[in-house]
C-alpha positions in Angstrom: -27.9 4.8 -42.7 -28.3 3.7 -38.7 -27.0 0.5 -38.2 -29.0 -1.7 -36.1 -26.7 -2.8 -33.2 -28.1 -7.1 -33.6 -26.7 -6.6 -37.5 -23.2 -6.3 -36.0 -21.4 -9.5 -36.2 -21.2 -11.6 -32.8 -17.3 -11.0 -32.0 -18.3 -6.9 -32.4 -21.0 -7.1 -29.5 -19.1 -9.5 -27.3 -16.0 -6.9 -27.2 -18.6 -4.3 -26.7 -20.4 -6.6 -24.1 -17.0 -7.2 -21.9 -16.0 -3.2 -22.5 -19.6 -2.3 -20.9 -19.6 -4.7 -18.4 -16.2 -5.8 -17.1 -15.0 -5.1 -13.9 -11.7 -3.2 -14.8 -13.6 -1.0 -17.2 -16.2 -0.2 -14.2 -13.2 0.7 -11.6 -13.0 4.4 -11.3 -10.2 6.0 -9.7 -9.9 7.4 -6.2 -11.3 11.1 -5.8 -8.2 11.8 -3.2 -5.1 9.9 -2.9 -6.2 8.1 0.2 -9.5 7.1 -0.7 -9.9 3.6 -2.4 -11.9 3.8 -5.1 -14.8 2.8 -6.7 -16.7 0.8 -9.2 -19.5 1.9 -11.2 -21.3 -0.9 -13.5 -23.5 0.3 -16.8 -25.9 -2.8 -16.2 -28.6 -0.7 -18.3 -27.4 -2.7 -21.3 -28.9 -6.1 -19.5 -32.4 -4.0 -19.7 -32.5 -3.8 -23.7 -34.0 -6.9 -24.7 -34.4 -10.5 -23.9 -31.2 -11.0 -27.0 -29.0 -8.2 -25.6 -29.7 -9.8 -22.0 -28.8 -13.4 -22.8 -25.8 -12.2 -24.5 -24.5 -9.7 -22.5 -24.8 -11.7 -19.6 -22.4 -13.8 -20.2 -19.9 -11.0 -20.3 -20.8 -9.8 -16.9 -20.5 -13.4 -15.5 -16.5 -13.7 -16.7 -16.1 -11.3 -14.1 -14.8 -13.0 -10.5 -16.5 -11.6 -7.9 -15.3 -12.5 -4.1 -18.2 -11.7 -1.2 -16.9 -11.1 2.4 -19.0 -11.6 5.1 -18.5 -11.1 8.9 -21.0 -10.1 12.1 -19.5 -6.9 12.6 -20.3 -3.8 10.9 -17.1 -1.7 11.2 -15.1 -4.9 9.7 -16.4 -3.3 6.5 -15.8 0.3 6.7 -12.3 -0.7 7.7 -11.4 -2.8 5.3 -12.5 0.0 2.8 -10.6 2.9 4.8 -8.1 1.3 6.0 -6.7 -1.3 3.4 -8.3 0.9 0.6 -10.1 -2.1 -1.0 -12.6 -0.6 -3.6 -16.1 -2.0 -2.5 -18.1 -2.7 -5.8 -21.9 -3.5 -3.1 -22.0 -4.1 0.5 -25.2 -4.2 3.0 -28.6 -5.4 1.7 -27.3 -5.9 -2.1 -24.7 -7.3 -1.0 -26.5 -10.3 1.2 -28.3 -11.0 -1.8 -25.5 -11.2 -4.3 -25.1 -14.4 -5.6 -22.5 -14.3 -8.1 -19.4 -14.8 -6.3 -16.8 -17.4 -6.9 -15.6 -17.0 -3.5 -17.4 -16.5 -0.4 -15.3 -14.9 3.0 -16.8 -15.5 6.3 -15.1 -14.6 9.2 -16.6 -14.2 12.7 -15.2 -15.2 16.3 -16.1 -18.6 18.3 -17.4 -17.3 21.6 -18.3 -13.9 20.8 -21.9 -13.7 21.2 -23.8 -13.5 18.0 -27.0 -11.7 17.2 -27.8 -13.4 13.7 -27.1 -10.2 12.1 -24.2 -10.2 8.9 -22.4 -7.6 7.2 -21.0 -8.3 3.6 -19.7 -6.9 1.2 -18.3 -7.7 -2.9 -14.4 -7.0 -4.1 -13.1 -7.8 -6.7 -10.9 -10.5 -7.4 -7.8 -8.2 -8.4 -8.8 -6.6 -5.5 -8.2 -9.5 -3.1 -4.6 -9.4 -2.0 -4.9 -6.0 -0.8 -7.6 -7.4 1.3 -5.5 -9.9 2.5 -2.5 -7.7 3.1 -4.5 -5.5 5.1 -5.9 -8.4 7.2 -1.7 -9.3 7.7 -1.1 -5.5 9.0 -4.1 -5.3 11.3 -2.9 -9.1 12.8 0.7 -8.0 13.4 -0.6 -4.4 14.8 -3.1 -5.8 17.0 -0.8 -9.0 18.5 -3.0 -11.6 19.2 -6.5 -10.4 17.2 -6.4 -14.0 14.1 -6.1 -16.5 17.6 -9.7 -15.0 18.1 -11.3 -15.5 14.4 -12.0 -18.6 12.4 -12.3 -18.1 8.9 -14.3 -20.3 6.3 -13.7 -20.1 2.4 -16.3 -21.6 0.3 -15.8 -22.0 -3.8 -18.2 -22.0 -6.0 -19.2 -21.6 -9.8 -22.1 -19.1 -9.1 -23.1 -19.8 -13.1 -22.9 -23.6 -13.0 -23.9 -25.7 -9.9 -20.7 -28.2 -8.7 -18.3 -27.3 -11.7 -15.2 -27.5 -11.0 -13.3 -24.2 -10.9 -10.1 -24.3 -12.6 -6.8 -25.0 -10.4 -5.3 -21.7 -12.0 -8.6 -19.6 -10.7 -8.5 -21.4 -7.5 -5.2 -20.4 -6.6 -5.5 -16.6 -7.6 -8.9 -17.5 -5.3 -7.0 -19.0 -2.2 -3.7 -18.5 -2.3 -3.5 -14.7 -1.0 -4.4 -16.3 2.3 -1.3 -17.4 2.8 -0.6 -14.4 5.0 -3.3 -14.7 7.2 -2.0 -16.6 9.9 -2.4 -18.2 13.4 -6.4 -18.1 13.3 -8.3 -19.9 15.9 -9.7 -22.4 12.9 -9.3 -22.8 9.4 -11.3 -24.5 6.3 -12.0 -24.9 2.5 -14.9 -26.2 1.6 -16.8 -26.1 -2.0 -16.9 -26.9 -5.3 -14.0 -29.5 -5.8 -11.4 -28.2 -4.1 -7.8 -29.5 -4.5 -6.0 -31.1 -2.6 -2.8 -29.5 -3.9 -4.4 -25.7 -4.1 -5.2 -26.0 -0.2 -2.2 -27.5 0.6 0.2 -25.3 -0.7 -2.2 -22.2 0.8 -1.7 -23.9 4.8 2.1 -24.4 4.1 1.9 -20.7 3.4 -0.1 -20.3 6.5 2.1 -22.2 8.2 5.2 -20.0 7.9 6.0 -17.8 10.4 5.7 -13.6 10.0 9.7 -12.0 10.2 9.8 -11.2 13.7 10.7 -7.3 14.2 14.7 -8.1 14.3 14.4 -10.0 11.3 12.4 -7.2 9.2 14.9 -4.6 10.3 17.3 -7.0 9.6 16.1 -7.4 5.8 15.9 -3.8 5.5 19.5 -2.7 6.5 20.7 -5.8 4.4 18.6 -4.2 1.1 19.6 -0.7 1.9 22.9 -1.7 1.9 22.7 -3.2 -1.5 20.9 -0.3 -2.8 23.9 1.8 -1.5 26.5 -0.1 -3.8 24.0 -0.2 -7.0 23.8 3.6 -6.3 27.8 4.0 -6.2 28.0 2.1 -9.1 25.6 4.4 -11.1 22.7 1.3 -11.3 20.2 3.9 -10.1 17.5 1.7 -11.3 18.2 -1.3 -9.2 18.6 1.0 -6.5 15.6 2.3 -6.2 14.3 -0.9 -6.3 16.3 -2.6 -3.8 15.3 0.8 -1.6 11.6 0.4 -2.2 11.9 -3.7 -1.5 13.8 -2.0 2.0 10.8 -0.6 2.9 8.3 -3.5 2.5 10.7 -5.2 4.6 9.4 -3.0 7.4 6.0 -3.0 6.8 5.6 0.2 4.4 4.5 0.0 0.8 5.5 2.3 -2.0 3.5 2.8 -5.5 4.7 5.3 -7.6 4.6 8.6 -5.0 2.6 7.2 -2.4 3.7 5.7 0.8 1.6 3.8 2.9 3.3 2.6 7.3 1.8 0.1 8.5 1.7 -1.8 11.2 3.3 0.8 13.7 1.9 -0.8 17.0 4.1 -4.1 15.9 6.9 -2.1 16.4 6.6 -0.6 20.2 9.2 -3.5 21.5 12.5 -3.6 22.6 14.7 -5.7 20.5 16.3 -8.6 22.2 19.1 -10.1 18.8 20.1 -8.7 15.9 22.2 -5.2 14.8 20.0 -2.7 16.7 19.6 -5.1 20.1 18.8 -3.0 22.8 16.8 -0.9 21.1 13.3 0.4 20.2 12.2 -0.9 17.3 10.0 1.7 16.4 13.4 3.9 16.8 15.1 1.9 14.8 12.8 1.7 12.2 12.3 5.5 12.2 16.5 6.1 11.1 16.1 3.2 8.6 13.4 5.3 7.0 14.8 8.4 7.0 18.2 7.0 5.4 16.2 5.2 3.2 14.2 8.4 2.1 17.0 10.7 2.0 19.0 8.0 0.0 15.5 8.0 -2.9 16.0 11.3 -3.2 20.1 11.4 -3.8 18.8 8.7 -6.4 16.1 10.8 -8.1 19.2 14.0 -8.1 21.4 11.3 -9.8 19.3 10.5 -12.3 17.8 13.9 -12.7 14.5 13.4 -11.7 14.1 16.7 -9.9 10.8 16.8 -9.3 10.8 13.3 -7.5 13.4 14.3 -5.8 12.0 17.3 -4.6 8.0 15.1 -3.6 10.1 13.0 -1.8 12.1 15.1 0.0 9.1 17.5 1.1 6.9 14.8 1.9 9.0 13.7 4.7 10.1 17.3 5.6 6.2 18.3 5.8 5.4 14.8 7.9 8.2 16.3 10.4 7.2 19.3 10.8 3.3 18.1 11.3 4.5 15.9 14.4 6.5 18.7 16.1 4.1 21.5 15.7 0.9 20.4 13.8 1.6 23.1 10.7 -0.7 21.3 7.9 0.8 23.9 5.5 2.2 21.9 2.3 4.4 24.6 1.2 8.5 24.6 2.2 8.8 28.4 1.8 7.8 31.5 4.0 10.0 33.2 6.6 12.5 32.0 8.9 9.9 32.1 11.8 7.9 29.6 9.8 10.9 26.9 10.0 11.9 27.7 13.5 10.7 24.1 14.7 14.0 23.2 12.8 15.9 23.6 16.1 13.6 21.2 18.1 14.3 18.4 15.3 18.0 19.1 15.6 18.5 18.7 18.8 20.8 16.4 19.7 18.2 13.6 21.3 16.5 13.6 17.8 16.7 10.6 16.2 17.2 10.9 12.6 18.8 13.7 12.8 22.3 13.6 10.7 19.6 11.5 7.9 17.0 14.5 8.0 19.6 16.8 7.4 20.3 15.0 4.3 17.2 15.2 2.8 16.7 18.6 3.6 19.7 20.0 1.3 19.2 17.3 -1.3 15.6 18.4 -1.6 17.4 22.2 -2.0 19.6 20.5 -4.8 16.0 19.1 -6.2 14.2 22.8 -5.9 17.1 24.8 -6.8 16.8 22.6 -10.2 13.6 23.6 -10.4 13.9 27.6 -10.3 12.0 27.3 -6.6 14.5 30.2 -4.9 11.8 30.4 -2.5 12.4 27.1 -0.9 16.3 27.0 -1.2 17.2 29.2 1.2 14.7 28.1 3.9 16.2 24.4 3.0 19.8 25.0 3.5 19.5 27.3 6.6 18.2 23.9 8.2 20.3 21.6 6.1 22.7 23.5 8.1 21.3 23.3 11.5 21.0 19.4 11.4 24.6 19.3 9.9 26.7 21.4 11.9 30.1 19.4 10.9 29.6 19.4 7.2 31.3 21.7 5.6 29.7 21.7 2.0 26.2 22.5 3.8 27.7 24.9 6.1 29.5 26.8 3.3 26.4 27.2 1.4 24.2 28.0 4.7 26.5 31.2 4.8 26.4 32.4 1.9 24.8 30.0 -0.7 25.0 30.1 -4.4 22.2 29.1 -6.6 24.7 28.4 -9.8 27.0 26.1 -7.7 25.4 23.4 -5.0 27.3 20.6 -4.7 25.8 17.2 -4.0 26.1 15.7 -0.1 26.5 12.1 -0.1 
């Protein structure tokens, strides 16, 4: 017998009501790795009836919705592309969404402005990588927040002048506290307090690393990772390698890898272990030691084939730079790999690093029964590591029962 869906007790439909209609249930993942998502709401439940409506409305409304506005179009195609925030509306249904506890708008005193707004709705678990995004595009393009003033207004879009809830207003306000040095500032809505915004300008206040310290950082964690991984805490190594990285502006999740930031880096460094250098030089060794030193960390804990996507990832980003091959495979013949002798040159930098992860991602396919790849890999293994004699024994005549491990 068909059971009509208003005979279902209340709890039963409300848990339907939030599965149909929640924002995390709606998020659908990215077609390719680079894209950022999307969202796609079932809202033909609020169509059923007048009951079904009232109910399922309030479902919907538990959702926290943030709406970003600004007078420039491309603000919202980059924030999309380029900080791979999932948009959930943007143009015209957008500018008529209502139902946002948190309304963005940024534009620029002095820049001429036609009356014409762009907007778009996120999420709010979507909000810090908003935020972060906004902190990479600051420090890549020095001196672009002293030229944008930036309003926040609260609200309870369901109940007019209710105060929100100081836990809600911080998940609101506080992932601002990395967008700094703006030309003007302000909080304004529904009961704001005091304690929220003051702890989100303190934030503000802080100064970014400067480019010595960040490189600093990262050397400092790298070295810790080097003693977990000596002392078999492979775990805590990996960590402390990843937390490296964010030190210098690139984020890991799981296998992907995201630089940002690059322009902050084109400055010679004036204190600090590398002074006298390039930063972007410097940063570029402290990424390949820290990428050959994941992988030695995947061999050790026999992760081969997150050894191996490591490894090739950075081998393939090489070998793009030197002779624009877009080819994701390591094998073919020895003409395919001779841009191996440009990167070994001596003037390379990175070179000594990129030959470690080029024979420890020929421990990692050797593990994995790809002979094709191995032989390519320690031929150029051996080309970037003319003094070591492990590589160079196996480069002559290599035996696929017994590689040895390069530390």
């Amino acid at each position: 017998m068909a059971i009509n869906f208003l005979d279902l007790p209340a709890e039963i439909r409300d848990q339907i009501y939030h599965e149909v209609l929640s924002a995390i249930n709606a998020r659908r993942p990215p077609v390719q790795d680079d894209d950022p998502g999307t969202f796609e709401f079932d809202l033909g439940i609020l169509r059923v009836n007048k009951q079904i409506h009232h109910e399922a409305k309030k479902a919907f409304e538990d959702n926290i919705f943030i709406k970003i506005t600004t007078p420039w179009s491309e603000s919202i195609d980059h924030i999309s592309s380029e900080g791979r925030v999932p948009i959930i509306t943007k143009d015209e249904p957008a500018d008529d969404f209502h139902a946002f506890h948190l309304w963005v708008w940024i534009d620029a005193p002095g820049v001429p402005y036609r009356g014409i707004e762009y907007s778009m709705v996120i999420s709010l678990d979507d909000l810090p990588a908003f935020t972060r995004m906004w902190h990479f595009s600051n420090l890549n393009h020095q001196g672009l927040n002293p030229h944008l003033r930036l309003k926040l207004t609260l609200q309870d879009p369901h109940v007019p002048n209710r105060k929100i809830p100081k836990s809600l207003q911080t998940l609101l306000l506080q992932p601002f506290g990395q967008v700094k040095d703006l030309h003007s500032f302000s909080v304004e809505g529904a009961k704001v307090l005091p304690s929220v915004e003051e702890a989100l300008k303190t934030e503000q206040a802080i100064p970014d690393a400067s480019r010595e310290e960040s490189l600093a950082r990262a050397t400092a964690l790298k070295t810790l990772g080097n003693q977990s991984l000596q002392a078999g805490a492979y775990t805590a190594a990996l960590q402390q390698y990843i937390d490296a990285f964010a030190a210098i502006h690139i984020t890991v999740s799981g296998r992907k890898r995201y630089i940002h930031a690059d322009g902050y880096y084109y400055r010679e460094l004036t204190s600090g272990p590398y002074q006298g250098q390039r930063s972007d030089y410097a940063r570029f060794i402290i990424r390949a030691q820290l990428v050959a030193n994941v992988v030695q960390v995947y061999l050790k804990m026999q992760e081969w084939e997150d050894a191996r996507f490591w490894g090739k990832r950075s081998i393939l980003m090489l070998r793009k730079s030197l002779i624009g091959e877009t080819d994701d495979e390591l094998g073919g013949g020895r003409a395919d790999w001779a841009w191996v002798h440009e990167s070994a040159t001596m003037g390379f930098p990175a070179r000594t690093e990129m030959g470690k992860i080029l024979y420890r991602t020929a421990l990692a396919s050797n593990e994995l029964g790809r002979q094709d790849e191995v032989s390519n890999l320690i031929w150029a293994a051996a080309v970037h590591l003319p003094h070591d004699q492990i590589v160079q024994a196996r480069a002559k005549a290599w035996d696929t029962s017994d590689l040895e491990s390069v530390d």
